[in-house]
VOZAKE-37433 format. One line per 10 residues: number of its first residue (from 1); their letters; for each residue x, y, z of C-alpha. Coordinates in nm, 4 decimals. Layout:
REM residues N
NUM) a) X/Y/Z | ...
REM end
This chain:
REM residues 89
1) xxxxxxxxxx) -0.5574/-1.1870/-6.1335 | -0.7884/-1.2227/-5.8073 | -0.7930/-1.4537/-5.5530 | -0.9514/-1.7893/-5.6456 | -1.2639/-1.9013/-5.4193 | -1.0500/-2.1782/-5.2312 | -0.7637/-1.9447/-5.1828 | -1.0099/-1.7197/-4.9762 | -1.1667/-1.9573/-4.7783 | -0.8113/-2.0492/-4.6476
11) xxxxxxxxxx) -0.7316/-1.7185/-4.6041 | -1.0320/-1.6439/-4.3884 | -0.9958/-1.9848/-4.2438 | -0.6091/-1.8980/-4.1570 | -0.7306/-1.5249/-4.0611 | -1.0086/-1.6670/-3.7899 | -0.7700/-1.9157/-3.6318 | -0.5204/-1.6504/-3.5742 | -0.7633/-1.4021/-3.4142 | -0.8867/-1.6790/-3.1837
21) xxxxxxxxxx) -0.5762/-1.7499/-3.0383 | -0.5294/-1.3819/-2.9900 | -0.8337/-1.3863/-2.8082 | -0.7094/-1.6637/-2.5696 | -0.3569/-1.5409/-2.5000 | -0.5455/-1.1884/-2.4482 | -0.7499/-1.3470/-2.1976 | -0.4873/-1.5666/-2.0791 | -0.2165/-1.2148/-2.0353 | -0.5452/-1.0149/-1.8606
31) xxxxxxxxxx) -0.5860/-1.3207/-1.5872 | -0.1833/-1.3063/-1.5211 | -0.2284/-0.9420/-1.5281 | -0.4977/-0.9431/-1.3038 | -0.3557/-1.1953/-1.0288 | -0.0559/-0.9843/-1.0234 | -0.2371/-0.6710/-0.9438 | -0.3888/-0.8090/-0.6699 | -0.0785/-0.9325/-0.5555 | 0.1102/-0.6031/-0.5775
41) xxxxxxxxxx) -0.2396/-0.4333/-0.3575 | -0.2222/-0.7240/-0.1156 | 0.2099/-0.6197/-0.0737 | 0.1134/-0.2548/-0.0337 | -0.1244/-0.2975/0.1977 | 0.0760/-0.4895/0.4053 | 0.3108/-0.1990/0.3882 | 0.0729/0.0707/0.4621 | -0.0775/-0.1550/0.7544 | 0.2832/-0.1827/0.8676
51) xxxxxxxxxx) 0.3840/0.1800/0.8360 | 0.0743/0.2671/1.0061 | 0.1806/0.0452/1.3242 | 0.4893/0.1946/1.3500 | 0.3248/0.5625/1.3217 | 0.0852/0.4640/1.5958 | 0.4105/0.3451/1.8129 | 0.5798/0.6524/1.7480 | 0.2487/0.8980/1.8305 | 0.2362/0.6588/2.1925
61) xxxxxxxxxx) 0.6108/0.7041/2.2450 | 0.5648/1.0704/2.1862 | 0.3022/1.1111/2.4139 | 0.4716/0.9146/2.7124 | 0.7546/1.1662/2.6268 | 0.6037/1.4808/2.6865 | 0.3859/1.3615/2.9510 | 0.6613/1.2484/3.1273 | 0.8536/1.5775/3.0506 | 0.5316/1.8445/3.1648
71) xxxxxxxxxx) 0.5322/1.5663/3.5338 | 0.8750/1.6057/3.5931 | 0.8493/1.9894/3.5149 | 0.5691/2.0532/3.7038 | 0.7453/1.8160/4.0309 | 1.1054/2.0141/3.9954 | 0.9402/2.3425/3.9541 | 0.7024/2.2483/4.2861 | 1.0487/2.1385/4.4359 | 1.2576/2.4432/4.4318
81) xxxxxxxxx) 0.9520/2.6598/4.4735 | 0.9848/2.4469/4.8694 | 1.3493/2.5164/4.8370 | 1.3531/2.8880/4.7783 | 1.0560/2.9440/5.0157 | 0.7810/3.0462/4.6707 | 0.5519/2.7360/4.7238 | 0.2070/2.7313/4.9001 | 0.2389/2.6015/5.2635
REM end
């Protein structure tokens, strides 16, 4: 009982059809894929950009800090050294 000639010739027919439109809703899902992937590295650089920003504001801030801290060190210790008579002339 085998296949007659017709009957396979619609089944490879039918089986060609079906892997063509895998084909196109493979390429179809890899373009979604891939425009979504970009957008996901465009987001996260965007972040990264934006924590790096904040980093560099931070770093600045820092540095004002303890610039400010060592000046007003160095001008209080010079002040009492006048006070208790240590300082230079």
């Amino acid at each position: 009982m085998g296949m007659s000639h017709e009957d396979r010739q619609w089944l490879e027919g039918r089986l060609n059809a079906v892997k063509q439109e895998l084909r196109e809703d493979n390429r179809a899902m890899e373009g979604r894929l891939v425009m979504r992937l970009q957008d996901i590295e465009g987001m996260t650089t965007k972040r990264l950009d934006d924590h790096s920003d904040r980093i560099r504001a931070l770093e600045r801030w820092r540095s004002w800090v303890v610039g400010s801290a060592g000046a007003a060190g160095l001008a209080l210790g010079r002040f009492w050294d006048s006070l208790t008579g240590r300082g230079g002339p």
